[in-house]
Biopython code that builds the backbone (N, CA, C, O; Angstrom):
import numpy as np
from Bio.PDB.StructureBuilder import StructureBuilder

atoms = [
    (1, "UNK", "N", (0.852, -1.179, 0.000)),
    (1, "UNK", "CA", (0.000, 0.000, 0.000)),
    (1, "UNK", "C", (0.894, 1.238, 0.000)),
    (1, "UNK", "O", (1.860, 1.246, 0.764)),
    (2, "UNK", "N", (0.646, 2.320, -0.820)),
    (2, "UNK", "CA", (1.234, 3.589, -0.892)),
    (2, "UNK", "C", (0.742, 4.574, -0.204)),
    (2, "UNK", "O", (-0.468, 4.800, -0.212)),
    (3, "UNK", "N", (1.616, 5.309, 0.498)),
    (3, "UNK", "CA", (1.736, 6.086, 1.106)),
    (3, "UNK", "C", (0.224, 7.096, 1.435)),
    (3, "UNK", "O", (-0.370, 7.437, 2.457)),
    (4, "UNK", "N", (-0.032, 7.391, -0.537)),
    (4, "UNK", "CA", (-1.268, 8.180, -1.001)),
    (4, "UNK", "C", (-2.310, 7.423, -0.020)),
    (4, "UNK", "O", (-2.783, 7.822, 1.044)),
    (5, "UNK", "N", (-2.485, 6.391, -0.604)),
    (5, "UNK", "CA", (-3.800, 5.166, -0.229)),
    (5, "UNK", "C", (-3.915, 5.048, 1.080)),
    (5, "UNK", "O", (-5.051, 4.943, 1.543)),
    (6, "UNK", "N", (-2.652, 5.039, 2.051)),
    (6, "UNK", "CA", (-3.445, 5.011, 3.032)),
    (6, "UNK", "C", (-3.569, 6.269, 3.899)),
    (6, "UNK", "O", (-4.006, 6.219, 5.049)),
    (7, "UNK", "N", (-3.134, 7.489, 3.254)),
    (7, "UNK", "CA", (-3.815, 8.712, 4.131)),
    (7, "UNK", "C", (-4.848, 9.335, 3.194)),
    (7, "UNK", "O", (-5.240, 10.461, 3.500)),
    (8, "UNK", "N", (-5.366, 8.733, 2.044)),
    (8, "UNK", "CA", (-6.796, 8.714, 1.538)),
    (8, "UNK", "C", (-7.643, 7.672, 2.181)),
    (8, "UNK", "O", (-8.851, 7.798, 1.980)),
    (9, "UNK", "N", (-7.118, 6.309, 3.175)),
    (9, "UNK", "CA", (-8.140, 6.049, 3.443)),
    (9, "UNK", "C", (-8.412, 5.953, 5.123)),
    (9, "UNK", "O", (-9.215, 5.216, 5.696)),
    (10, "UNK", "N", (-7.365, 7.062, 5.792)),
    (10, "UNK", "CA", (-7.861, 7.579, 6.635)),
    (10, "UNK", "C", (-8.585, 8.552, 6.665)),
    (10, "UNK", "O", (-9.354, 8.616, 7.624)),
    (11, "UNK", "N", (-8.611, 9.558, 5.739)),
    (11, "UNK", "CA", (-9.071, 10.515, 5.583)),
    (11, "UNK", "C", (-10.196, 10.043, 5.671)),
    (11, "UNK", "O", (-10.928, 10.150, 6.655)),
    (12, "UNK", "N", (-10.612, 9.084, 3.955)),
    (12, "UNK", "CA", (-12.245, 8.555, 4.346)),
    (12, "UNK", "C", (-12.543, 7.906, 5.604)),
    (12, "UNK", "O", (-13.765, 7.886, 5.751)),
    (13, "UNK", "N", (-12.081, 7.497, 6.341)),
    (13, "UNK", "CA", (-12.317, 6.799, 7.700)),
    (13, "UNK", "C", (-12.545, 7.776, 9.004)),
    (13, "UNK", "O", (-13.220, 7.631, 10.023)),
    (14, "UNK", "N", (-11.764, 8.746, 8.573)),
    (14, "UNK", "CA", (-12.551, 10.384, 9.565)),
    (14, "UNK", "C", (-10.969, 9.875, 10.816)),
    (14, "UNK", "O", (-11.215, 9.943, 12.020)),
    (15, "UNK", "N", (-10.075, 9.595, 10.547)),
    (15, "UNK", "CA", (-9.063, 9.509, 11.464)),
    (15, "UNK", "C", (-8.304, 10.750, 11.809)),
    (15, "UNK", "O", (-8.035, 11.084, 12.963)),
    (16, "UNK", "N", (-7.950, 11.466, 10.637)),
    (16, "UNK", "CA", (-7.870, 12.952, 10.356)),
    (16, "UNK", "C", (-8.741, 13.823, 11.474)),
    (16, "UNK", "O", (-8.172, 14.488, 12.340)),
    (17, "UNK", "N", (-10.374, 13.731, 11.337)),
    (17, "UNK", "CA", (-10.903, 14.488, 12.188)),
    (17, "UNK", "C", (-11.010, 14.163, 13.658)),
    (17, "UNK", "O", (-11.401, 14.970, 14.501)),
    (18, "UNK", "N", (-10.705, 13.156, 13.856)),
    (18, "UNK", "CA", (-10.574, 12.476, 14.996)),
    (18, "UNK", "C", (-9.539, 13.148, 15.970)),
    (18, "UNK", "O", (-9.567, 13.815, 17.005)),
    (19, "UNK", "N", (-8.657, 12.651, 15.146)),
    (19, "UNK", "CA", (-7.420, 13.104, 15.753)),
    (19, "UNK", "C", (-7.231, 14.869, 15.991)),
    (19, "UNK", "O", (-6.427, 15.401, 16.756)),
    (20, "UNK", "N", (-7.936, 15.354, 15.355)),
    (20, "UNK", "CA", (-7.969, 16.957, 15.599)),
    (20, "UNK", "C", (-8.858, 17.496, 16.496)),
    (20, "UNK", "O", (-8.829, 18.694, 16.777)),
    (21, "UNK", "N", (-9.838, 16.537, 17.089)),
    (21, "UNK", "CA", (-10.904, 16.979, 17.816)),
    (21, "UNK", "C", (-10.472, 16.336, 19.014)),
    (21, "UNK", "O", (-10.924, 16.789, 20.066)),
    (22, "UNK", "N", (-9.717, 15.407, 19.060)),
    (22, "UNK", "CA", (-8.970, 15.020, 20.581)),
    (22, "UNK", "C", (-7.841, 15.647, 20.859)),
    (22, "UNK", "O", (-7.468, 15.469, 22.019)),
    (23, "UNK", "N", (-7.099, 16.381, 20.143)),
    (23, "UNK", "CA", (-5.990, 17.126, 20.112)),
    (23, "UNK", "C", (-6.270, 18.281, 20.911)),
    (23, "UNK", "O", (-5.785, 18.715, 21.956)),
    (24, "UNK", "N", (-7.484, 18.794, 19.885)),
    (24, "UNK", "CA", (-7.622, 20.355, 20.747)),
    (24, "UNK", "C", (-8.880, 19.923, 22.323)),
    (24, "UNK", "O", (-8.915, 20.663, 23.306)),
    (25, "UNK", "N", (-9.567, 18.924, 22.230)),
    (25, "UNK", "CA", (-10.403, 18.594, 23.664)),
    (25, "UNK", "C", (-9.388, 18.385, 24.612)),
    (25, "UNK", "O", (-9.727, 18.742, 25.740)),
    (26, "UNK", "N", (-7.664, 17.681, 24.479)),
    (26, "UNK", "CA", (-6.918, 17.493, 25.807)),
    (26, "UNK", "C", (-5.937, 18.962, 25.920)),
    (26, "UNK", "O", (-5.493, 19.192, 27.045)),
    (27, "UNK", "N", (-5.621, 19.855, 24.918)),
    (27, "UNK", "CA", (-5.389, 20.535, 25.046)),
    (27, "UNK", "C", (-6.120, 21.772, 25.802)),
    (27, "UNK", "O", (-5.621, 22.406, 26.732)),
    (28, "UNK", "N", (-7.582, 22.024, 25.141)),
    (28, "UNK", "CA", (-8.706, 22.772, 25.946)),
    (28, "UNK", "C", (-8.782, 22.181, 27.721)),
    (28, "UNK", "O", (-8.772, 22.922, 28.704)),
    (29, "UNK", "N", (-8.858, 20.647, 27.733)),
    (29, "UNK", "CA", (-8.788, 20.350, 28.996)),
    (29, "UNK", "C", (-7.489, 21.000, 30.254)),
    (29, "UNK", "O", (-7.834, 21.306, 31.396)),
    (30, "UNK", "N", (-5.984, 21.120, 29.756)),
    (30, "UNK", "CA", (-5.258, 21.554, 30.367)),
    (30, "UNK", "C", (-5.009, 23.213, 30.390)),
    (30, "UNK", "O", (-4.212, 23.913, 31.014)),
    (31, "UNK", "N", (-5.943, 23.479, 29.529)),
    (31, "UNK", "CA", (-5.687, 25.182, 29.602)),
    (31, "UNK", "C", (-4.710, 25.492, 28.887)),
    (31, "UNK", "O", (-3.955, 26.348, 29.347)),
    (32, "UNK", "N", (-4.438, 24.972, 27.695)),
    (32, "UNK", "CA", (-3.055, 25.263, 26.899)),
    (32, "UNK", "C", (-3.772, 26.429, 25.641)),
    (32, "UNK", "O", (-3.167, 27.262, 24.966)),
    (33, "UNK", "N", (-5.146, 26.126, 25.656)),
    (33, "UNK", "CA", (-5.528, 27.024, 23.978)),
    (33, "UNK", "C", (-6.138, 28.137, 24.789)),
    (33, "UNK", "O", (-6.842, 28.166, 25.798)),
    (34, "UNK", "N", (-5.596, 29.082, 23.955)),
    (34, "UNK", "CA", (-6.102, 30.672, 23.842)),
    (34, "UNK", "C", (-7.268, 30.924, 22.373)),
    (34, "UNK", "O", (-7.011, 31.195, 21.200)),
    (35, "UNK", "N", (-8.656, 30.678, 23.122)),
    (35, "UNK", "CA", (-9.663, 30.625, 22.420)),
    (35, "UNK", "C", (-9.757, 32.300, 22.240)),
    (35, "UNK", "O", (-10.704, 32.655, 21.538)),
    (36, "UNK", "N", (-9.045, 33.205, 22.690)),
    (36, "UNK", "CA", (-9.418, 34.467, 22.228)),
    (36, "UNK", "C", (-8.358, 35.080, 20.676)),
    (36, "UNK", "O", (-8.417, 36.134, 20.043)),
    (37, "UNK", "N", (-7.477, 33.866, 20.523)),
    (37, "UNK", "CA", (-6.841, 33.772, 19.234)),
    (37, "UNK", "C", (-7.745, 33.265, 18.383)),
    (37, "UNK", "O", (-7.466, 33.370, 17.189)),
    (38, "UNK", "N", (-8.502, 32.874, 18.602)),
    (38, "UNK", "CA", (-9.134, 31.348, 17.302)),
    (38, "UNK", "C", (-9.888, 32.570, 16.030)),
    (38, "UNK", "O", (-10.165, 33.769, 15.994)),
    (39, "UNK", "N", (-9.964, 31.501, 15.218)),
    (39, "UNK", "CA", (-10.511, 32.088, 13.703)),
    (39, "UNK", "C", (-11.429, 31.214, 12.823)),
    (39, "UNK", "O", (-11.694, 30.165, 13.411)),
    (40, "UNK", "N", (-11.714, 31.259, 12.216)),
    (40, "UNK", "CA", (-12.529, 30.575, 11.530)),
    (40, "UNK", "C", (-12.358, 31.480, 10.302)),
    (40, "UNK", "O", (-12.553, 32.679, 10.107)),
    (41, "UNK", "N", (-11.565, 29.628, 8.926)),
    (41, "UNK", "CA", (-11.646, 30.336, 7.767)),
    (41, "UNK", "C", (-12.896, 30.254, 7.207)),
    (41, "UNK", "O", (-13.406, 29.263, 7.729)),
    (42, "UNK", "N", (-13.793, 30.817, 6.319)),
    (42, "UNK", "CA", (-14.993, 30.487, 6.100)),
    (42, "UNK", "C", (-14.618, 29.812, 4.489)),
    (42, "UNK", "O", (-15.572, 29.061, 4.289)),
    (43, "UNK", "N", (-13.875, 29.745, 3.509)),
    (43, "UNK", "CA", (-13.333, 28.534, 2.469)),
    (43, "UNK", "C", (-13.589, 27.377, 3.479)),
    (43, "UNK", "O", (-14.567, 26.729, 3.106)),
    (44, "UNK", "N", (-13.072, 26.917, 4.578)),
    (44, "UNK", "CA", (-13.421, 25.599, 4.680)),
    (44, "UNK", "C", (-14.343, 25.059, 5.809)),
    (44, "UNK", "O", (-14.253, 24.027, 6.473)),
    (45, "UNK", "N", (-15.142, 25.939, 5.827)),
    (45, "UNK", "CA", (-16.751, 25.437, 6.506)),
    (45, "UNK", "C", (-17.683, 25.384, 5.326)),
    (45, "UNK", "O", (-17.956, 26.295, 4.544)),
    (46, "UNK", "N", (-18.074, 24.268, 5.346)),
    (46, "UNK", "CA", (-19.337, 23.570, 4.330)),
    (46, "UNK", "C", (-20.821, 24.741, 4.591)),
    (46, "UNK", "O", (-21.253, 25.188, 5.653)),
    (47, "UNK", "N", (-21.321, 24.970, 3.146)),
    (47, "UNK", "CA", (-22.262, 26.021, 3.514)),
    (47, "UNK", "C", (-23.637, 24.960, 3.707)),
    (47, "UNK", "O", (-23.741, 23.928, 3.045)),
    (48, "UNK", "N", (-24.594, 25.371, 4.660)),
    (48, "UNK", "CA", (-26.101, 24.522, 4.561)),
    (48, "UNK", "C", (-26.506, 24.305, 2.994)),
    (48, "UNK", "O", (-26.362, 24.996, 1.985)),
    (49, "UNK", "N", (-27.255, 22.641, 3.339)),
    (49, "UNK", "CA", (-27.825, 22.439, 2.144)),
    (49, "UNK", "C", (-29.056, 23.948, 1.502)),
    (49, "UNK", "O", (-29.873, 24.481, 2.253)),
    (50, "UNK", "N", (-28.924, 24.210, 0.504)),
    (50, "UNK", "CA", (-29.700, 24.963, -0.600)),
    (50, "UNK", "C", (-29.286, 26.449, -0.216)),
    (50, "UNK", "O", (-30.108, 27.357, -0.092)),
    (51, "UNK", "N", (-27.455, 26.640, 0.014)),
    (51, "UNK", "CA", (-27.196, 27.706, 0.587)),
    (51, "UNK", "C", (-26.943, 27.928, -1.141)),
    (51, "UNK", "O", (-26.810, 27.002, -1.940)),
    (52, "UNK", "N", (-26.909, 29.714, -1.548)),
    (52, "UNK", "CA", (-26.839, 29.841, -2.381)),
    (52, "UNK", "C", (-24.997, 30.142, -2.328)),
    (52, "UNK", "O", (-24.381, 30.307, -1.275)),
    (53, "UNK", "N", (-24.416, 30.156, -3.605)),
    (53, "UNK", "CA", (-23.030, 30.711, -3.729)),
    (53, "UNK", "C", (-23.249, 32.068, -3.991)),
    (53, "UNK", "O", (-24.100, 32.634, -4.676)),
    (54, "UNK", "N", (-21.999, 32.623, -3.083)),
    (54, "UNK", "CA", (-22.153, 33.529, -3.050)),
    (54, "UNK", "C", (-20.309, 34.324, -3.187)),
    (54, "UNK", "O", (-19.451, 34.506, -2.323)),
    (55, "UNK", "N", (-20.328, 34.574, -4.459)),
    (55, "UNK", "CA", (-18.843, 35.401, -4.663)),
    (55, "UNK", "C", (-18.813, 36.905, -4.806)),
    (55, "UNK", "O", (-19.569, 37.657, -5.421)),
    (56, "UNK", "N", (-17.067, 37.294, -3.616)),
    (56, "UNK", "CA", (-17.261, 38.539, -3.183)),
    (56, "UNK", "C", (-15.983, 38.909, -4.224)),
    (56, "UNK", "O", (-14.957, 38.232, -4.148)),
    (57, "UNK", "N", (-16.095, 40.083, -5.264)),
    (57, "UNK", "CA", (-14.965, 40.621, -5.980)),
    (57, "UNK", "C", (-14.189, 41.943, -4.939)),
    (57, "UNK", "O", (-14.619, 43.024, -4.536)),
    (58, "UNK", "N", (-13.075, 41.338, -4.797)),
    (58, "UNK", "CA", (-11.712, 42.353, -3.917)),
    (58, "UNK", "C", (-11.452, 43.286, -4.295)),
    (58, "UNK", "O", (-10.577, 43.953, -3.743)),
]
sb = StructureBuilder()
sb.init_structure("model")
sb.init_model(0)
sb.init_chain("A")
sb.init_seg("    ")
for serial, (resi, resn, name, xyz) in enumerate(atoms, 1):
    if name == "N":
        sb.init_residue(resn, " ", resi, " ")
    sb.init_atom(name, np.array(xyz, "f"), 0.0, 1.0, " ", f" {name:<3s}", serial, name[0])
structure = sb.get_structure()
């Protein structure tokens, strides 16, 4: 198995998100994250079903 294949089929397996949501829950648990840094890119939050697209020219 190559390298590709198997972090495509963790990815599909949600090991990826896994691992990022226990990362920052033991970190949040010890008081290590500064939630008054945090951000949110909005490219990679999924918009609701029958959201319309919506493009902004810079």
């Amino acid at each position: 198995m190559t390298c590709w294949r198997r972090l495509r089929d963790w990815n599909e397996a949600g090991v990826w998100q896994r691992l990022h949501e226990t990362l920052l829950a033991e970190l949040n648990a010890a008081a290590r994250l500064d939630w008054s840094r945090c951000a949110i890119d909005s490219v990679s939050v999924r918009a609701a079903k029958g959201a319309s697209m919506v493009f902004v020219k810079l």
